[in-house]
C-alpha positions in Angstrom: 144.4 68.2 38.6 142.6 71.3 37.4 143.0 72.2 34.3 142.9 76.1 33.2 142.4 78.6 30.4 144.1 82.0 30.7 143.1 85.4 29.5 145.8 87.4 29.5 144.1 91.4 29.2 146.3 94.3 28.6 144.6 97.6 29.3 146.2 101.2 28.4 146.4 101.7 31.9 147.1 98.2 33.7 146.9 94.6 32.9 145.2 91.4 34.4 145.8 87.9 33.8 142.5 85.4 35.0 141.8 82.2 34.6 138.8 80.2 33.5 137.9 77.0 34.0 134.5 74.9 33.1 132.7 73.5 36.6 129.6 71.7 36.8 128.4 73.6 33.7 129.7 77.1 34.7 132.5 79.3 33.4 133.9 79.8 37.2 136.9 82.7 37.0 139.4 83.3 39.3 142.3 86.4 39.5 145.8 85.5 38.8 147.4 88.2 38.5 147.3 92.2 38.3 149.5 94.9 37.3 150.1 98.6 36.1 150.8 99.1 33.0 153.0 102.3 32.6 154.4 103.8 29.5 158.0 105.3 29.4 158.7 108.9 28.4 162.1 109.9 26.6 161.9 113.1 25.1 158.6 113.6 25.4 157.7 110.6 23.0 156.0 107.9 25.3 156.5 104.5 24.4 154.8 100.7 25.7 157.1 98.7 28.0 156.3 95.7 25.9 159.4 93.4 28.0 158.0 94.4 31.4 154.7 92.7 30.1 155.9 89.7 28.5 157.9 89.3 31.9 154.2 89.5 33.2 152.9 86.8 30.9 155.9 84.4 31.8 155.4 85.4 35.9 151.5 84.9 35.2 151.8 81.3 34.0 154.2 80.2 36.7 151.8 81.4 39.5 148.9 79.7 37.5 150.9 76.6 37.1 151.4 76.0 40.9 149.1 73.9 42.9 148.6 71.2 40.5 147.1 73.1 38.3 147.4 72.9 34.4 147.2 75.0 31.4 145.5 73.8 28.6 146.1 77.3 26.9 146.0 80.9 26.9 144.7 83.8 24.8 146.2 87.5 24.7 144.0 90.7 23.9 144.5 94.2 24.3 144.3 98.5 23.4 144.2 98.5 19.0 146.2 100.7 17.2 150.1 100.1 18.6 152.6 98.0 16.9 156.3 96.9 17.0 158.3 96.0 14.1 160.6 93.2 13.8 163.5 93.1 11.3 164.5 90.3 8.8 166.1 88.3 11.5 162.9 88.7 13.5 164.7 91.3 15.8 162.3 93.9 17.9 163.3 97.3 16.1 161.4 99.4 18.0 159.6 99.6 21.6 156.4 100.3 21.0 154.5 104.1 20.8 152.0 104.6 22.4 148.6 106.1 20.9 148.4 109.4 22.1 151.6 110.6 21.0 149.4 110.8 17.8 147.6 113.7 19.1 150.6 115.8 18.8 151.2 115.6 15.0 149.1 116.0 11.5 149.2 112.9 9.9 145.5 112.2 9.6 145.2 115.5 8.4 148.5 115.0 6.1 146.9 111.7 4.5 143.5 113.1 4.3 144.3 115.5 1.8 146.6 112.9 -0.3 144.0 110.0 -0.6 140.8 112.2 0.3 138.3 111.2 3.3 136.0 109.2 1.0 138.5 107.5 -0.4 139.8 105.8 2.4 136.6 105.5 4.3 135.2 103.5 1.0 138.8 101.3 1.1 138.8 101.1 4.8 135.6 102.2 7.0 136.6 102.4 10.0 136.5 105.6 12.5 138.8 108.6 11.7 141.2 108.7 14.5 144.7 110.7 14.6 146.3 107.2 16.1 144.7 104.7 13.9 147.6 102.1 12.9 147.8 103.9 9.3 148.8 107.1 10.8 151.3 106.1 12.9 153.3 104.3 10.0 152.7 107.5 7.9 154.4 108.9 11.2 157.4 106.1 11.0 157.7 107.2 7.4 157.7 110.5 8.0 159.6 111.0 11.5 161.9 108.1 11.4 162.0 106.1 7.8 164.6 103.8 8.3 162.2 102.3 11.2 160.1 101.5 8.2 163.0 100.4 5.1 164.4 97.8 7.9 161.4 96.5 8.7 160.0 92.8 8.2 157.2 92.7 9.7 154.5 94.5 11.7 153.0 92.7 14.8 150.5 94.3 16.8 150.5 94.3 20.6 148.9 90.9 20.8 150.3 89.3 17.7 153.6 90.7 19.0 153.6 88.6 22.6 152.1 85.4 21.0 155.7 86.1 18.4 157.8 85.9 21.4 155.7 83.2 23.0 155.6 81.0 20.1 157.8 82.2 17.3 154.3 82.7 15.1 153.0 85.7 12.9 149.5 86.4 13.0 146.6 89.2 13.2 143.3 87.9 13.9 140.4 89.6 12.1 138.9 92.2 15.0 142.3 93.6 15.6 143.0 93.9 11.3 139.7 96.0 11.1 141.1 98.3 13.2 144.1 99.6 11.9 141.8 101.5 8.7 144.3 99.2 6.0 141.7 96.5 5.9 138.8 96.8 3.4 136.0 95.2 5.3 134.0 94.1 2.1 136.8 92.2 0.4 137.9 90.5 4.1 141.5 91.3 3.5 144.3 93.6 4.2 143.9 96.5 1.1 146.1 96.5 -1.7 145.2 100.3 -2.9 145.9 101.7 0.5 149.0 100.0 1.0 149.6 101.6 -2.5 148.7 105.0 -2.1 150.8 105.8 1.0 153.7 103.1 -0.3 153.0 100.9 3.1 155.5 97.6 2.3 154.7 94.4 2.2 154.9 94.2 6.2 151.1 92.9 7.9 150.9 89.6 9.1 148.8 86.9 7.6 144.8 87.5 8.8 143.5 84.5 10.5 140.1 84.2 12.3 139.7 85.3 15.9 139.6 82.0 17.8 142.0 80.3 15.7 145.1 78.4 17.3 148.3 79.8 16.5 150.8 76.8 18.0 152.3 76.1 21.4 154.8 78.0 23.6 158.4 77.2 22.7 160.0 75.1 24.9 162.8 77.3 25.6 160.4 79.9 27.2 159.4 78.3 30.0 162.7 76.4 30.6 160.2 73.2 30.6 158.4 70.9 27.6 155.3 73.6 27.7 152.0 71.9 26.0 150.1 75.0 26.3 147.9 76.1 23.0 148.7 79.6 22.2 145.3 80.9 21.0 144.5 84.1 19.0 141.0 85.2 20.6 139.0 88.3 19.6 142.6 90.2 20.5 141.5 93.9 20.1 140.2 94.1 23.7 136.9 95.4 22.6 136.0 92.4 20.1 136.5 90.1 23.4 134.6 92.7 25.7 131.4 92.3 22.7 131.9 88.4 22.6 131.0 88.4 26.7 127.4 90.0 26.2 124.8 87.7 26.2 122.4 89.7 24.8 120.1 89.3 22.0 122.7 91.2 19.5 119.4 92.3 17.1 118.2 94.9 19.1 121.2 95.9 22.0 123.2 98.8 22.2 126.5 97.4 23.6 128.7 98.9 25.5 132.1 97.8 27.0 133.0 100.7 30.0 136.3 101.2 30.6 138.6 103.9 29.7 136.9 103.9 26.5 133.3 103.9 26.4 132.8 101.9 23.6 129.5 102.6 22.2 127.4 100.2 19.3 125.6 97.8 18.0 126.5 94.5 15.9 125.6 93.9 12.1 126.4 91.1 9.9 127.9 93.1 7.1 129.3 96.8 6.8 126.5 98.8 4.8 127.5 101.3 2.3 126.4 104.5 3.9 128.3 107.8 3.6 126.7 108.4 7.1 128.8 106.0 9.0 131.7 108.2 7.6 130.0 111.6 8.5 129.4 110.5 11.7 132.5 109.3 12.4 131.5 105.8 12.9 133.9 103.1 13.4 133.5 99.4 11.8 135.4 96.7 13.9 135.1 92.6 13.3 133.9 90.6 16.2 134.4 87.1 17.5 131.8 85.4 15.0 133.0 87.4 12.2 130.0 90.6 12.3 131.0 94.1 12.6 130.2 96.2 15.2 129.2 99.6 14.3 130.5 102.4 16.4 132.0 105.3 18.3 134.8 105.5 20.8 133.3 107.4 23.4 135.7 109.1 25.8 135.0 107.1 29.3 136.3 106.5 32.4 139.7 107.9 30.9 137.7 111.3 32.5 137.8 110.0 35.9 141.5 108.4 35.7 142.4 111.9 34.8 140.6 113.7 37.6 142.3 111.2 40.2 145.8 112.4 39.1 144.8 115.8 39.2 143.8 115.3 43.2 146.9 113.0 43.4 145.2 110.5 44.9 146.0 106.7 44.5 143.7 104.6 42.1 142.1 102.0 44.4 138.3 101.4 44.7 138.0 103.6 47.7 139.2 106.5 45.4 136.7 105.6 42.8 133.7 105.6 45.6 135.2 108.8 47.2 135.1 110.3 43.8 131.9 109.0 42.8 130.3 109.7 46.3 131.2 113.6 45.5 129.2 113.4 41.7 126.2 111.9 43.4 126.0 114.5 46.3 126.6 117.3 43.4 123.9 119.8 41.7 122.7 117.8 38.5 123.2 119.1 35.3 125.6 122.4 36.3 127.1 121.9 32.7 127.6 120.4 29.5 130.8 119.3 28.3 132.0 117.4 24.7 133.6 114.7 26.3 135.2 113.6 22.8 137.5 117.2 22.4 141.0 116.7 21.3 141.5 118.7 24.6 140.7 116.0 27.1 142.6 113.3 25.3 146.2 114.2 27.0 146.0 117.0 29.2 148.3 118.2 32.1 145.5 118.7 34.0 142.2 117.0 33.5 140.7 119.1 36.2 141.5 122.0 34.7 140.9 120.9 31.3 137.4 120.0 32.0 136.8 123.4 33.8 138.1 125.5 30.4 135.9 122.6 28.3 132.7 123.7 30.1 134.0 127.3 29.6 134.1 126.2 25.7 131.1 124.1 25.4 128.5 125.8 28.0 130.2 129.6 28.5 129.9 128.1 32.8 132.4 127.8 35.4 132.6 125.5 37.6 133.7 126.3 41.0 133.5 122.6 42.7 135.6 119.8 41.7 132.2 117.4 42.8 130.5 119.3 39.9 133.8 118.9 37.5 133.2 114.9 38.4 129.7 115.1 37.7 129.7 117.0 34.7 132.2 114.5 33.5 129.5 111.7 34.0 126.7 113.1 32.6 128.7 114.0 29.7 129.5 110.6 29.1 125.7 109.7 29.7 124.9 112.1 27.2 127.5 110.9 24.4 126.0 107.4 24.7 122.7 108.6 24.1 123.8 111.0 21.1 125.4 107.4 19.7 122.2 105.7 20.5 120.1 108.0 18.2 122.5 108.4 15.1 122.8 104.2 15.3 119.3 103.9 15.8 118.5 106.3 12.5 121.6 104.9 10.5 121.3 101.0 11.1 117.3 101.4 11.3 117.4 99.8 14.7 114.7 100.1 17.2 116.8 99.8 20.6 115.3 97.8 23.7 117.6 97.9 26.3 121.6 98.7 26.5 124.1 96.3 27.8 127.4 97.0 29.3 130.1 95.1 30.2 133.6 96.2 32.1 135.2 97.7 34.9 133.2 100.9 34.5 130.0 99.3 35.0 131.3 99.0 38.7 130.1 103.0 38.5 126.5 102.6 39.4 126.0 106.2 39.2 127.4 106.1 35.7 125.1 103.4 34.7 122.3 104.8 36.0 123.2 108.4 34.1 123.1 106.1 31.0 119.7 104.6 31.9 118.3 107.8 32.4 120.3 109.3 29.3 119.2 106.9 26.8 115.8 105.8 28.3 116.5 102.5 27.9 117.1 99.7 30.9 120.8 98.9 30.9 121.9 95.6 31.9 125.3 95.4 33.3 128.0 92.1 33.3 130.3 90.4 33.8 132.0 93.1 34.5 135.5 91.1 33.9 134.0 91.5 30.1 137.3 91.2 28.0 138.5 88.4 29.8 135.5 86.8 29.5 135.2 86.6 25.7 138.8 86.0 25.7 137.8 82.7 27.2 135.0 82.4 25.3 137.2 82.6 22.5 139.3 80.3 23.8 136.9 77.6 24.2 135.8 77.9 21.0 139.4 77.3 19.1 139.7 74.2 21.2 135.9 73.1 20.5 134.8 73.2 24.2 131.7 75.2 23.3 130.9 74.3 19.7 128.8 77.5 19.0 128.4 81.4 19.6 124.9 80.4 20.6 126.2 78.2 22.8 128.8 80.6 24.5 126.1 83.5 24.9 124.1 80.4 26.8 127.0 79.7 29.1 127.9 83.3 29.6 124.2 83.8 30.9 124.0 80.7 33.1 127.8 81.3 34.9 127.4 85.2 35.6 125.0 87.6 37.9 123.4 91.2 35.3 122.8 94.2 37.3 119.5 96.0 35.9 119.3 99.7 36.1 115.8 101.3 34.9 115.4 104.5 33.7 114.1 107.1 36.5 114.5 110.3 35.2 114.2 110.3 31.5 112.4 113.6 30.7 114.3 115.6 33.0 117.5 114.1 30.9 115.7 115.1 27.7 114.7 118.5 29.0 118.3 119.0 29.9 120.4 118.1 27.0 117.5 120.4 24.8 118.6 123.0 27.3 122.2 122.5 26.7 122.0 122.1 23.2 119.8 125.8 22.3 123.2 127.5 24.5 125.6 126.7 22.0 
């Protein structure tokens, strides 16, 4: 019989469900399932389909479960932020919104002038984002209060499957130091917050990342399930960090996706007023550090630009589009990659074209130079982050390491080696589910260690290397760039 961990991934744009298992000393992974993960719209308010994927957890675990093959247990991870709310009889009130409805309202602004910026950063320092879960229950309050006054608890997206899985409430740590209500020097959720902006006694208890939450009711499965339910590193970017194998001292992380999630790994948050002023965020990690840093727009660009061609979202689309950047003039523009503009447009295409307008006073006439201004801004971003972390943390940066789907861009990685300077290592690029595992095998003492999980990442997974080829023509550009605006 062969016996199986599942990592159970859900991304703002799809979801995959893979399965580890330990085999002569390797973490050997193998694809269970994969599928799209599509918010509905209703009056222009778009909202998480959170029964089509628990109907793609249960259909996950009976295609896993065939072939005489058994489940020891399974960990959940996913976007931050979102939330359903469950009423005093532990009813689901409300589907799920999703994130970038945010963009359309004032709430940060709103709460920013009530509490003040310093205040909440010092309570909660985390990165200023219109979505961040204390926005968006300002928003309930606000838009649709009796969401809120019925409300029993809060579960987010994680936290909420594992509910329906196993009937338990919990948050683990890197998913609570997202949401800007915990106070990352104190460890817990915070009381003057929750005060200020008369939050109710809602948020689930705090546990670990790692911990084991209980076993699937038995009624879910129509069977006597013995499968652990495991809280891992749920905020999809705490499990993406806990897959680099790194030396954390001295890498600039990255996990490449739809975010490019830029930043570097600490032991404790350090007062400084300029992780507030450059919008910085603070977010726990498997072991229980922080990792310090910005939520760099990423392949999010790319998604955007497909659906302005129409064209479907396999991998020969991605090397067709990528193909088009490569054989394009380098460096035709410069474009802010973070602007509120290129969060949600209509048109991404267009959107970049008026950014470059915006950022560079240039047109671009080619959609290749649209794609490849939308990589080397990217490239550039990372390297901005690189230099305010490097000044801020007093870290002297020898090489960056990604993990992800977007590391499958080569020409992207490279823009980043040659951005930064640095060599960028790359992998596994199935990072999340990775340190989902990881964090898996550590609740059921498998590996004993974080040492010893970096050692088996290392030994069960090929690193691409990427050197740095054209750093002072980077330099000489971004200068360029820069003396325009």
């Amino acid at each position: 019989m062969k016996y199986l961990h599942l990592a159970l991934d859900f991304g703002s744009s799809g979801g995959k469900v893979i399965a580890g298992n330990i085999q002569n000393d390797k973490l050997i992974l193998s694809e269970v399932n994969r599928f799209s993960n599509s918010p509905v719209e209703i009056s222009r308010i778009s909202f998480w389909n959170i029964l089509n994927l628990y109907n793609h957890i249960i259909e996950s675990i009976q295609i896993a479960q065939k072939n005489d093959q058994k489940i020891l247990s399974l960990g959940i991870d996913s976007w931050g932020l979102d939330f359903g709310l469950l009423n005093e009889k532990g009813y689901l009130i409300n589907n799920p919104v999703h994130y970038r409805n945010m963009f359309k309202t004032n709430i940060m602004q709103e709460a920013i002038e009530k509490a003040g910026k310093k205040w909440i950063y010092e309570h909660s320092p985390t990165q200023f984002q219109p979505f961040n879960t204390l926005y968006q229950i300002l928003a309930y309050q606000k838009y649709a209060p009796d969401f809120v006054r019925i409300s029993k608890d809060l579960l987010m997206i994680p936290s909420l499957l594992n509910y329906f899985l196993t009937g338990e409430k919990a948050i683990d740590f890197t998913m609570a130091t997202t949401t800007q209500i915990y106070n990352h020097r104190k460890r817990k959720w915070d009381e003057e917050i929750m005060k200020k902006f008369d939050i109710p006694d809602i948020l689930p208890e705090i546990v670990p990342a790692g911990t084991k939450i209980g076993k699937i009711k038995k009624d879910v499965l129509n069977n006597n399930s013995d499968i652990d339910v495991i809280l891992p590193a749920s905020h999809d970017t705490g499990s993406a960090y806990a897959a680099i194998a790194s030396d954390p001292s001295d890498t600039l992380f990255i996990s490449l996706g739809t975010w490019c999630l830029t930043g570097a790994i600490v032991k404790e948050v350090p007062f400084n007023k300029e992780l507030m002023e450059n919008n910085l965020a603070a977010e726990g990690c498997l072991d229980g550090s922080f990792r310090i840093l910005a939520n760099v727009t990423g392949m999010w660009l790319i998604q955007g630009i497909i659906k302005s061609l129409n064209l479907p979202g396999n991998s020969d689309t991605y090397q067709k589009i990528t193909d088009m950047a490569q054989n394009a003039k380098p460096f035709s523009s410069y474009i802010n990659v973070d602007d509120p503009s290129l969060q949600n447009p209509q048109d991404m295409i267009q959107a970049i074209i008026q950014q470059s307008i915006k950022d560079n006073d240039t047109v671009l006439n080619e959609t290749s130079q649209v794609i490849r201004t939308a990589l080397e801004g990217i490239a550039f971003k990372v390297n901005e982050v690189k230099e305010k972390l490097s000044k801020i943390l007093k870290i002297d940066f020898k090489r960056v390491h990604a993990v992800g789907g977007g590391t499958r861009n080569k020409l992207l990685c490279q823009f980043i080696a040659d951005a930064t300077g640095l060599t960028v290592l790359t992998g596994p690029i199935e990072g999340t589910a990775v340190g989902n595992l990881v964090s898996q095998l550590y609740a059921l003492q498998f590996v004993k260690n974080f040492e010893e999980a970096r050692d088996l990442i290392k030994r069960s997974f090929d690193f691409q290397i990427f050197e740095p080829k054209e750093h002072d023509v980077w330099k000489e550009a971004f200068t360029s760039f820069q003396k325009k605006k």
